[in-house]
PDB file with one MODEL, atoms N, CA, C and O in Angstrom:
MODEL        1
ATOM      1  N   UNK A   1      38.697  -1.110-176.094  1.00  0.00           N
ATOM      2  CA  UNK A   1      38.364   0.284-175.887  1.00  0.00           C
ATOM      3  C   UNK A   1      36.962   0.436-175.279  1.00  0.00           C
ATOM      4  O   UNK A   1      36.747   0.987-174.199  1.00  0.00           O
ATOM      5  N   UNK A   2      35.922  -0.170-176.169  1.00  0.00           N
ATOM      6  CA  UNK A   2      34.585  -0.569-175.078  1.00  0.00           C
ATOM      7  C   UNK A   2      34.318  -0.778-173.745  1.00  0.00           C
ATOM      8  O   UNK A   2      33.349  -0.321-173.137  1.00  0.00           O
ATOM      9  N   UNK A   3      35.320  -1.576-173.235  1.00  0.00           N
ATOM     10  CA  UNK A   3      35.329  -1.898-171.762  1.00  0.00           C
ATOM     11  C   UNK A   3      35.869  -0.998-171.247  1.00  0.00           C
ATOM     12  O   UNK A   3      35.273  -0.222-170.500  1.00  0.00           O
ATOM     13  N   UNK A   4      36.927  -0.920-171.493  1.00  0.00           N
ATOM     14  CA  UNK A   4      37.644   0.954-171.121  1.00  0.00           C
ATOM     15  C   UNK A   4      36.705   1.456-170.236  1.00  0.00           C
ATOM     16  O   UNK A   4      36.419   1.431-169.039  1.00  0.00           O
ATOM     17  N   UNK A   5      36.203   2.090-171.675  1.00  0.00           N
ATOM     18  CA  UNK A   5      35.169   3.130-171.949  1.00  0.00           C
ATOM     19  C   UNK A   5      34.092   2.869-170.578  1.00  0.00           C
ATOM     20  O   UNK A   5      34.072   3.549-169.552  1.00  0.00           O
ATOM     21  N   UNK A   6      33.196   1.644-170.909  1.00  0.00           N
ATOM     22  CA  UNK A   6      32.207   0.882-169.823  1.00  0.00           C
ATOM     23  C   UNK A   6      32.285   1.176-168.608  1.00  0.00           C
ATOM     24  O   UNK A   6      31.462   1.865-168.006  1.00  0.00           O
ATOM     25  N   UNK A   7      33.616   0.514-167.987  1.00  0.00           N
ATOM     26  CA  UNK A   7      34.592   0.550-166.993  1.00  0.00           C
ATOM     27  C   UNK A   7      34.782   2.348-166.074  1.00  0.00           C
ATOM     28  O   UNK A   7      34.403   2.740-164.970  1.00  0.00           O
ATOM     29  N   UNK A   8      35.291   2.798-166.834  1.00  0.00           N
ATOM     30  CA  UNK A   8      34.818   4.466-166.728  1.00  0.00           C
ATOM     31  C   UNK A   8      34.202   5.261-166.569  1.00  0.00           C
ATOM     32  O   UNK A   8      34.412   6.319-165.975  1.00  0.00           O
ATOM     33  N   UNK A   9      32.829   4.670-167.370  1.00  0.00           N
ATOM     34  CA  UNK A   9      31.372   5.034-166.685  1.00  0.00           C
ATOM     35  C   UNK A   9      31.136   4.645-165.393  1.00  0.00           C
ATOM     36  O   UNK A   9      30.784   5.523-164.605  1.00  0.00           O
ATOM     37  N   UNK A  10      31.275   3.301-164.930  1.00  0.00           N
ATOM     38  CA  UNK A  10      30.995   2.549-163.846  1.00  0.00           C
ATOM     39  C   UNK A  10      31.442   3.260-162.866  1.00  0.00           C
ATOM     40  O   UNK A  10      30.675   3.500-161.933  1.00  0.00           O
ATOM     41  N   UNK A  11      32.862   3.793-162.849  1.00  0.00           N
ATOM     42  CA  UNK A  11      33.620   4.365-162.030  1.00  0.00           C
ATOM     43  C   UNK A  11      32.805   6.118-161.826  1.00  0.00           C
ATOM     44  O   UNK A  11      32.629   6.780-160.803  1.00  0.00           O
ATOM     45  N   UNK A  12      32.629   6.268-162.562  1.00  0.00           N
ATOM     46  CA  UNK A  12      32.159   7.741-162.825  1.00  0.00           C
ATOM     47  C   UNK A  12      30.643   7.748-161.969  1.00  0.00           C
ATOM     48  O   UNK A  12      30.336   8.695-161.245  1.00  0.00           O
ATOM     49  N   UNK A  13      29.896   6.739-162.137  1.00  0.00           N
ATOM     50  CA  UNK A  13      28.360   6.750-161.990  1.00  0.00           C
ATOM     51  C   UNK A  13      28.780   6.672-160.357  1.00  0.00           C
ATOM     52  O   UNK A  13      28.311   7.533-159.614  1.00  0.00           O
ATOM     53  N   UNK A  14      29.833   5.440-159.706  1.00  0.00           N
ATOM     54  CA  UNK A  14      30.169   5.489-158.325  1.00  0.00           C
ATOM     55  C   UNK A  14      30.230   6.587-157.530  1.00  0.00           C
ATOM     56  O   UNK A  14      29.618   6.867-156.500  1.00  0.00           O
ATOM     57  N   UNK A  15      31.276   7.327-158.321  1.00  0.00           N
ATOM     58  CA  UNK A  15      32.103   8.488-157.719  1.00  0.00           C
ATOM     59  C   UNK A  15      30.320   9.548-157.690  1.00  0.00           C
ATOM     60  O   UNK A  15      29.885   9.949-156.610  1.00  0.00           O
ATOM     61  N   UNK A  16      29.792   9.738-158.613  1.00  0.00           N
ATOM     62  CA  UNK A  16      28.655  10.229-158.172  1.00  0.00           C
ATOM     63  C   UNK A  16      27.778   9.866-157.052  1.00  0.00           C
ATOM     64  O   UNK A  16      27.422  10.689-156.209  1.00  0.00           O
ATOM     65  N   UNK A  17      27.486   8.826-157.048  1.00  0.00           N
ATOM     66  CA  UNK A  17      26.285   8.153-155.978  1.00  0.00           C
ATOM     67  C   UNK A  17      27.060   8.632-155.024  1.00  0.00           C
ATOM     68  O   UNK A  17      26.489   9.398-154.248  1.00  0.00           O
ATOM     69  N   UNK A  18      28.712   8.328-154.742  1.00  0.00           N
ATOM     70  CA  UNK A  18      28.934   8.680-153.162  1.00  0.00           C
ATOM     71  C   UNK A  18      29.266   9.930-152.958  1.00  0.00           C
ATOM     72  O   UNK A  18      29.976  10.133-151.973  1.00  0.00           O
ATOM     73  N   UNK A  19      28.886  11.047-153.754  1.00  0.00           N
ATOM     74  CA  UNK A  19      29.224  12.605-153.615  1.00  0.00           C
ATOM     75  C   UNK A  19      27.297  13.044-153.548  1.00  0.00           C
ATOM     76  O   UNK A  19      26.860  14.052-152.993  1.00  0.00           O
ATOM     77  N   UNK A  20      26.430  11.974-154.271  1.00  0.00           N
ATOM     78  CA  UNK A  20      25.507  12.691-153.796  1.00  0.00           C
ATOM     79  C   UNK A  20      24.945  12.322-152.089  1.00  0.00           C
ATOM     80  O   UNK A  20      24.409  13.086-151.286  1.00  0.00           O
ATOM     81  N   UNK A  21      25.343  10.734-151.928  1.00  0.00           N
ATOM     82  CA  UNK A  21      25.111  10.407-150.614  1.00  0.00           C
ATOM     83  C   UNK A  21      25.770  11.076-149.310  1.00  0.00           C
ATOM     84  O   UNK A  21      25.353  10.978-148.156  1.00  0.00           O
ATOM     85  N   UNK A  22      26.941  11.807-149.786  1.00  0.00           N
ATOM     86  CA  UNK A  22      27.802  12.366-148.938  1.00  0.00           C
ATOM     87  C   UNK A  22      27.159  13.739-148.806  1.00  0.00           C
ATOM     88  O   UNK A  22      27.310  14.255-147.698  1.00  0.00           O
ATOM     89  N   UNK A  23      26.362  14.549-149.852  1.00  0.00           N
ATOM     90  CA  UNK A  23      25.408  15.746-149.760  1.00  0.00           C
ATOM     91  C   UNK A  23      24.223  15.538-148.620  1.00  0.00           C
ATOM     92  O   UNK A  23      23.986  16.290-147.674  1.00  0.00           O
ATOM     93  N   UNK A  24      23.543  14.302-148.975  1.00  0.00           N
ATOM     94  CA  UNK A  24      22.267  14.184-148.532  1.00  0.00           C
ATOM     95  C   UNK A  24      22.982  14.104-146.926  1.00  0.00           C
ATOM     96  O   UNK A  24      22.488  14.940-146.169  1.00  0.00           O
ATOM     97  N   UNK A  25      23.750  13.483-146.480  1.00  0.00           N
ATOM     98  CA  UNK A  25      23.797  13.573-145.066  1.00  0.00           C
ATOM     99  C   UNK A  25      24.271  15.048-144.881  1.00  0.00           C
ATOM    100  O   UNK A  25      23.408  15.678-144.272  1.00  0.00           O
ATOM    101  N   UNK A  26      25.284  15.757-145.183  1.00  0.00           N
ATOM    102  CA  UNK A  26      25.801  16.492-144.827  1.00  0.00           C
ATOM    103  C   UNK A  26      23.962  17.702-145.071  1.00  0.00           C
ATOM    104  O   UNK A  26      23.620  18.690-144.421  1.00  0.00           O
ATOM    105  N   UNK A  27      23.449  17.200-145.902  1.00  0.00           N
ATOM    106  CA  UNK A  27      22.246  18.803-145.761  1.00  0.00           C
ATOM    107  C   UNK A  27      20.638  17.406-144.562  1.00  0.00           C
ATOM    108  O   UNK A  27      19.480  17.667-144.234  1.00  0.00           O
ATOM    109  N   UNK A  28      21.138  16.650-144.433  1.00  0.00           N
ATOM    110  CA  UNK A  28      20.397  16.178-143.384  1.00  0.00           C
ATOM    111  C   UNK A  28      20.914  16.730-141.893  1.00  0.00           C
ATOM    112  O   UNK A  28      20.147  16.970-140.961  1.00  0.00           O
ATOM    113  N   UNK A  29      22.155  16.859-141.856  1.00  0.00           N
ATOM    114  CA  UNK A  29      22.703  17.140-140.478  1.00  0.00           C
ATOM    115  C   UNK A  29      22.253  18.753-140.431  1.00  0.00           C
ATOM    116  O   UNK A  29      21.371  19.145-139.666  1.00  0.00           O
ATOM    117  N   UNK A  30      22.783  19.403-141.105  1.00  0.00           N
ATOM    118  CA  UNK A  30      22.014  20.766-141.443  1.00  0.00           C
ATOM    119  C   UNK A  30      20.716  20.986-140.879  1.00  0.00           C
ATOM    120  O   UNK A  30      20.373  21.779-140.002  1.00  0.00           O
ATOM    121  N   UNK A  31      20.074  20.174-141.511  1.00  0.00           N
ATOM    122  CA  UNK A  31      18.563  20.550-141.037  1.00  0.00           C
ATOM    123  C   UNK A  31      18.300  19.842-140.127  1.00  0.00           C
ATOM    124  O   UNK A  31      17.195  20.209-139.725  1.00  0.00           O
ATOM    125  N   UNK A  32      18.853  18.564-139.208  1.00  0.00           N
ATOM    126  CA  UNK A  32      18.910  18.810-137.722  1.00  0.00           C
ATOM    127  C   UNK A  32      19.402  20.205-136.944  1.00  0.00           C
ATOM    128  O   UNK A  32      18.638  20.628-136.076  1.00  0.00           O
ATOM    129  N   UNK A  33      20.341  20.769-137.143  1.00  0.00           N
ATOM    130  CA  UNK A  33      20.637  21.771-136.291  1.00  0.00           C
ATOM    131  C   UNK A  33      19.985  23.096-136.165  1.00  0.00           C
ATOM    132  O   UNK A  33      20.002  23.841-135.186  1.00  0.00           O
ATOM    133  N   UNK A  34      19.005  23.390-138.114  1.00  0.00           N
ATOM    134  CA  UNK A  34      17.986  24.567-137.975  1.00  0.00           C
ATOM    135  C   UNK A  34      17.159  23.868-137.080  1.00  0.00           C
ATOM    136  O   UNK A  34      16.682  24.535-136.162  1.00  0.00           O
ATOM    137  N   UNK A  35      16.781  22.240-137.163  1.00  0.00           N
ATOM    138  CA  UNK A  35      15.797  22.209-136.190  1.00  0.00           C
ATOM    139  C   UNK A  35      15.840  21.931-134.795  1.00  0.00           C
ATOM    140  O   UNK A  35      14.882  21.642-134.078  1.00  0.00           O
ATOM    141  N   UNK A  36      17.012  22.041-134.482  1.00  0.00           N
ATOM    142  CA  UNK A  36      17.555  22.239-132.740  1.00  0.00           C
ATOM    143  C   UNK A  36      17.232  23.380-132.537  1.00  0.00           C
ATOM    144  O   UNK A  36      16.344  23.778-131.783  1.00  0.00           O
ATOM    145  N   UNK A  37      17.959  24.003-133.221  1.00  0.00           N
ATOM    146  CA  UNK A  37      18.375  25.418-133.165  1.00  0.00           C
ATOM    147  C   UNK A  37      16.911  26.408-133.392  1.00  0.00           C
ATOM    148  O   UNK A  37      17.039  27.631-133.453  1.00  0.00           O
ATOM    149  N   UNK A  38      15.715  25.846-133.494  1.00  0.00           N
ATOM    150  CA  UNK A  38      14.501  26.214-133.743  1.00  0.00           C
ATOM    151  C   UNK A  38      13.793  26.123-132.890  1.00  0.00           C
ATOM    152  O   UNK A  38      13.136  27.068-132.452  1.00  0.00           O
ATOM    153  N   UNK A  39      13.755  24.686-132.351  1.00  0.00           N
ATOM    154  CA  UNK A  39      12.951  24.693-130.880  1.00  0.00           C
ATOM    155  C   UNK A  39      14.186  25.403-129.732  1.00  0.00           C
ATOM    156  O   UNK A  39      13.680  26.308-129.069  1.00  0.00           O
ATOM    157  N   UNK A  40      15.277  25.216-129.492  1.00  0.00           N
ATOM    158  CA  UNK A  40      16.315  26.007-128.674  1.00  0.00           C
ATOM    159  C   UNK A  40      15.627  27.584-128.062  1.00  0.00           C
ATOM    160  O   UNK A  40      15.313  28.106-126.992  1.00  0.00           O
ATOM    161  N   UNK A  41      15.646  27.865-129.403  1.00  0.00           N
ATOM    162  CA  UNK A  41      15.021  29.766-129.597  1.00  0.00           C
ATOM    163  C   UNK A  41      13.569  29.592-128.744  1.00  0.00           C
ATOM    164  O   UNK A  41      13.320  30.004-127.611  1.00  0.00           O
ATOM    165  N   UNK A  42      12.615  28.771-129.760  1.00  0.00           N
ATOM    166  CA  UNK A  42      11.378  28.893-129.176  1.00  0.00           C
ATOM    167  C   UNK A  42      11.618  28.107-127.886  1.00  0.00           C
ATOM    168  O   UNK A  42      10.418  27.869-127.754  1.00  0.00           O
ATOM    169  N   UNK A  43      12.018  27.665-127.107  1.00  0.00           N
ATOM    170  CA  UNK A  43      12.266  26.997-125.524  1.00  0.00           C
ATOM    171  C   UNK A  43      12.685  28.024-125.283  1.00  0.00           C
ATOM    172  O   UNK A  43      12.685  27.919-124.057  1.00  0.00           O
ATOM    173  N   UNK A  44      13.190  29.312-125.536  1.00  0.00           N
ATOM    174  CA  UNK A  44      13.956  30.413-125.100  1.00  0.00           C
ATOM    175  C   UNK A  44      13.250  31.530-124.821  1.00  0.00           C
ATOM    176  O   UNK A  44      13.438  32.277-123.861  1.00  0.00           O
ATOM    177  N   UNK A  45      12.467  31.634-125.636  1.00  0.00           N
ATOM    178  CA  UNK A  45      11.616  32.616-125.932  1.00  0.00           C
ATOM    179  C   UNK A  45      10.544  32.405-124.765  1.00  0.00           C
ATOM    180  O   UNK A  45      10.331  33.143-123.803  1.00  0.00           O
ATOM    181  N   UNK A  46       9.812  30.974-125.170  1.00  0.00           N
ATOM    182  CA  UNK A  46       9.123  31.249-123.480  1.00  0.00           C
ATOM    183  C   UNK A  46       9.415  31.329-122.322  1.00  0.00           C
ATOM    184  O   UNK A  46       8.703  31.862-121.471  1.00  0.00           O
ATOM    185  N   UNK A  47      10.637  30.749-122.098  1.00  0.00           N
ATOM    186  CA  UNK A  47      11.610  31.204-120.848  1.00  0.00           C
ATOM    187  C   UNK A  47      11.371  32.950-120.588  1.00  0.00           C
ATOM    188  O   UNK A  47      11.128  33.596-119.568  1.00  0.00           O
ATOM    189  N   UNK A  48      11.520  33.245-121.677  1.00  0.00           N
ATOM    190  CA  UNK A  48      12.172  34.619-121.039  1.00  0.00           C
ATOM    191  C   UNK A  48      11.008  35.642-120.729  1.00  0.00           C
ATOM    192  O   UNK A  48      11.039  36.816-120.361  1.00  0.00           O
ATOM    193  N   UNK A  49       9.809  34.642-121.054  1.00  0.00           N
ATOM    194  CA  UNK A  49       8.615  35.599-120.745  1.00  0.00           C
ATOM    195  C   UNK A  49       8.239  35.953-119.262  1.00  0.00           C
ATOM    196  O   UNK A  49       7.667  36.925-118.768  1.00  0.00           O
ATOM    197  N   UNK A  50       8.827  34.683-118.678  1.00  0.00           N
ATOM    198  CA  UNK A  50       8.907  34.412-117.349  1.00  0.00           C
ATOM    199  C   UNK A  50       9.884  35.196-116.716  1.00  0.00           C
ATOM    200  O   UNK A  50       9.871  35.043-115.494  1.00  0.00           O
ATOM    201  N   UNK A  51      10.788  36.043-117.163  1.00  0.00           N
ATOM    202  CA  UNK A  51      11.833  36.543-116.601  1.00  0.00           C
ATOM    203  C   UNK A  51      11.187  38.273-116.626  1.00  0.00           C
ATOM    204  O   UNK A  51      10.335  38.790-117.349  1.00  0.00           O
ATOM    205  N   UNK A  52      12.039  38.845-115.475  1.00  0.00           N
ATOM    206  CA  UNK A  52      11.599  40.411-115.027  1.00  0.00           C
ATOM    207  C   UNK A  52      13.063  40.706-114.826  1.00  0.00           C
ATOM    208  O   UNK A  52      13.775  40.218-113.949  1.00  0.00           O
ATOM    209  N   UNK A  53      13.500  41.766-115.964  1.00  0.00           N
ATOM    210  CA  UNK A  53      14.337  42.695-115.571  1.00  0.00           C
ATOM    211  C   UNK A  53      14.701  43.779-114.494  1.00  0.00           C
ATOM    212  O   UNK A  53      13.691  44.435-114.242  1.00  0.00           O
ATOM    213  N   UNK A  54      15.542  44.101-113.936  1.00  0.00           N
ATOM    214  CA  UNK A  54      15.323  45.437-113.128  1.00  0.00           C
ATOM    215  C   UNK A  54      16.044  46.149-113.231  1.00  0.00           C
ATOM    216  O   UNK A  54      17.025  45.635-112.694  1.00  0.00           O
ATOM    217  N   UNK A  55      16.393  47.356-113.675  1.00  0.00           N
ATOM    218  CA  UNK A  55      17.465  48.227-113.670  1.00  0.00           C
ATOM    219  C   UNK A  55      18.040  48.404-112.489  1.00  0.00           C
ATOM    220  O   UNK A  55      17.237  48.555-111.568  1.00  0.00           O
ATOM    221  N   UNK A  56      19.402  48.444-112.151  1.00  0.00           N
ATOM    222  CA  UNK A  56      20.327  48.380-110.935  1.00  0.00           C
ATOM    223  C   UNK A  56      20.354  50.372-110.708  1.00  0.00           C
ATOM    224  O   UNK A  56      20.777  51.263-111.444  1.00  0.00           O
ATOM    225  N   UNK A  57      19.878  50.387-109.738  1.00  0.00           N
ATOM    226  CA  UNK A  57      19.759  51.985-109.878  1.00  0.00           C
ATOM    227  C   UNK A  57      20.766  52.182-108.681  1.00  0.00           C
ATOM    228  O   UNK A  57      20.322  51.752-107.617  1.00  0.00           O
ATOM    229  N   UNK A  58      22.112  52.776-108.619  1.00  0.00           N
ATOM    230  CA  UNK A  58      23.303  53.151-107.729  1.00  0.00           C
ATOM    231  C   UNK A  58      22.728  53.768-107.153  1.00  0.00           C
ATOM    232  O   UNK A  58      21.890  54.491-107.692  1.00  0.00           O
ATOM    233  N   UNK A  59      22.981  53.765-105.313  1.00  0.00           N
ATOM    234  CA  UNK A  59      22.641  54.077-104.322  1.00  0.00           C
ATOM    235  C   UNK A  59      23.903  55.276-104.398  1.00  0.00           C
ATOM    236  O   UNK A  59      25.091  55.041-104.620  1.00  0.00           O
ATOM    237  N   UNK A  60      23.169  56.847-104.103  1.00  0.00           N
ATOM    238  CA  UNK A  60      23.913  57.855-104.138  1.00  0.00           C
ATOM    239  C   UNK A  60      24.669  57.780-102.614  1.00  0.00           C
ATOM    240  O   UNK A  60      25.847  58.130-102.553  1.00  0.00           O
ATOM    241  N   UNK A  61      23.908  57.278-101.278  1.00  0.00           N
ATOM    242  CA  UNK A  61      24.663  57.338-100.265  1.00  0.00           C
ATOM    243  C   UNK A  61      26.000  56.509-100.173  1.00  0.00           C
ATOM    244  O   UNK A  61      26.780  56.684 -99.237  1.00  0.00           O
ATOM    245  N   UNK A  62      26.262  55.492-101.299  1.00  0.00           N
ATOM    246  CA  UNK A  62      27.375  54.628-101.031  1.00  0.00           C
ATOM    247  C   UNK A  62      28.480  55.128-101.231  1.00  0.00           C
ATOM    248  O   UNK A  62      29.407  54.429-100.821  1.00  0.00           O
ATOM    249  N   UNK A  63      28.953  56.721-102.028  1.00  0.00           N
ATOM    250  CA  UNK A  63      30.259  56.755-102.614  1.00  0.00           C
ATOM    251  C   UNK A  63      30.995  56.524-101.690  1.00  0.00           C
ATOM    252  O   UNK A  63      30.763  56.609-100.484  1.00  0.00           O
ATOM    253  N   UNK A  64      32.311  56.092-102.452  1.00  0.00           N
ATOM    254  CA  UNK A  64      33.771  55.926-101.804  1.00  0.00           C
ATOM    255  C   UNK A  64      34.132  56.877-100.481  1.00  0.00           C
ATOM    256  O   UNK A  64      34.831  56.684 -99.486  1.00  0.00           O
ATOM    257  N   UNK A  65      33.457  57.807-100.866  1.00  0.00           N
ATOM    258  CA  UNK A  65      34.307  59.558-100.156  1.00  0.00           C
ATOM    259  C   UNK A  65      33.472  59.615 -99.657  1.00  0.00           C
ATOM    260  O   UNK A  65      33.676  60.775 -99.299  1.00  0.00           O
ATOM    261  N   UNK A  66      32.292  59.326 -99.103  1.00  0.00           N
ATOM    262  CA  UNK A  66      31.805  59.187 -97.624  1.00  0.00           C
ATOM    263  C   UNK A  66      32.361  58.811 -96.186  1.00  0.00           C
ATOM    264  O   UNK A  66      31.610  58.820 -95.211  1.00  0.00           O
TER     265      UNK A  66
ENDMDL
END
C-alpha cells in the first residue's frame, strides 16, 4: 500500500511539473506578443506622425448631369 501510495505521489508531482511547464511557456509566448504587439503600435505611432491627411473635397463641376 506504501508504494501504491509513493508511486501516486510520483505520478501526481509529474503531472504537475508538466502543467506548470506547459503554463510558463504558454504565458511566455503571451508576453512575446504584448511585446510585439508593443513596439508594432509604437513603430506605428511614429509612422503616422509622418503622415498628412486631406479631406477629399467633391468637385461640384463634375456631376453626372452636366
Amino acid at each position: 500500500m506504501e508504494q501504491e501510495l509513493t508511486a501516486y505521489n510520483e505520478d501526481r508531482t509529474r503531472q504537475f511539473a508538466l502543467l506548470l511547464e506547459k503554463q510558463r511557456r504558454e504565458l511566455s509566448q503571451i508576453d512575446c506578443e504584448i511585446t510585439t504587439f508593443g513596439i508594432n503600435v509604437a513603430d506605428l505611432a511614429e509612422s503616422m506622425q509622418d503622415i498628412h491627411f486631406f479631406t477629399a473635397i467633391p468637385d461640384v463641376n463634375t456631376s453626372p448631369n452636366n
